[in-house]
N, C-alpha and C positions, 0 to 999 in steps of 0.2 A: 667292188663288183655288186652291180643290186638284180634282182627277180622282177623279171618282167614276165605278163601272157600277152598272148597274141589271140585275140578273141575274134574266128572268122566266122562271118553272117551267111546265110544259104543264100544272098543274093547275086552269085556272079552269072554275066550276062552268058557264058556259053560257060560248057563242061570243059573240065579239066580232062586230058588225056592221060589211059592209065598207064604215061611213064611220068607223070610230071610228080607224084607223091614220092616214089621210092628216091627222082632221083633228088628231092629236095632236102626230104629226110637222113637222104645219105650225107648229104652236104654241112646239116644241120651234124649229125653225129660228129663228124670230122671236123665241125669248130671245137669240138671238147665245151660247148656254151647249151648246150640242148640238155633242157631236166623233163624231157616228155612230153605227151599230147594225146590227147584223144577226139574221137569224134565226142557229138551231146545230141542226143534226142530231144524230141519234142518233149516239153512239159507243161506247169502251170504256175500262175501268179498268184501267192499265196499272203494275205494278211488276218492276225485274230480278228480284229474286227472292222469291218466299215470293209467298202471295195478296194482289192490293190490294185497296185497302178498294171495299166496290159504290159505286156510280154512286148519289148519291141522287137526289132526281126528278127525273126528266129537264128539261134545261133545252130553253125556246123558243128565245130569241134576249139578248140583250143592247145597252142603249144606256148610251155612253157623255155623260155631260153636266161641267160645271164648276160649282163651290158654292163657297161661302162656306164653309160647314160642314153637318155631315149634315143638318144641318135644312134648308138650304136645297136639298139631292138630293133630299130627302122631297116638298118640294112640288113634284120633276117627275113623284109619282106620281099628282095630279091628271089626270085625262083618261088614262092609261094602259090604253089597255084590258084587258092581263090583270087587272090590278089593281081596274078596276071591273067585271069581271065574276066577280069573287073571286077570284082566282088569287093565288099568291106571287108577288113580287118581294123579291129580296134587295137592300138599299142597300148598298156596299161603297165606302170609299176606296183607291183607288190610290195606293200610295206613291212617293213622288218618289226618283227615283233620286242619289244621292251625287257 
């Protein structure tokens, strides 16, 4: 089993209605695969020295879930509301530490 996040951007084209979190969330809990999520605030791009690279679009929040393989992260984009209401989400593996 590996760690994946699911990284969703503040771009979806229409708002999610507020039944679509709890009842995703609920569905997430009930794989026994969900290790949490939060929203993320606005922040900034930070390097010691010289310019860092910009911020590209701003992120919403992020959930962490457990897979098989990315395909199996893929399908907890199902019911995701940014996702269904167009938005980016990025699938990303978390690498396992040494």
């Amino acid at each position: 089993m590996r760690d994946y996040i699911l990284l969703m951007h503040n771009d979806a084209t229409q708002a999610p209605s507020s039944e679509m979190w709890p009842a995703y969330l609920a569905r997430l809990q009930a794989s026994g695969r969900f290790d949490g999520g939060s929203a993320i605030a606005d922040g900034e791009s930070l390097r010691k020295t010289g310019t860092p690279a910009p911020l590209s679009t701003p992120l919403g929040g992020y959930i962490r879930v457990r897979a098989e393989d990315i395909a199996g992260a893929k399908a907890f984009l199902a019911g995701n509301p940014v996702y269904e209401c167009g938005g980016t989400v990025e699938v990303r593996e978390l690498p396992r530490e040494a």
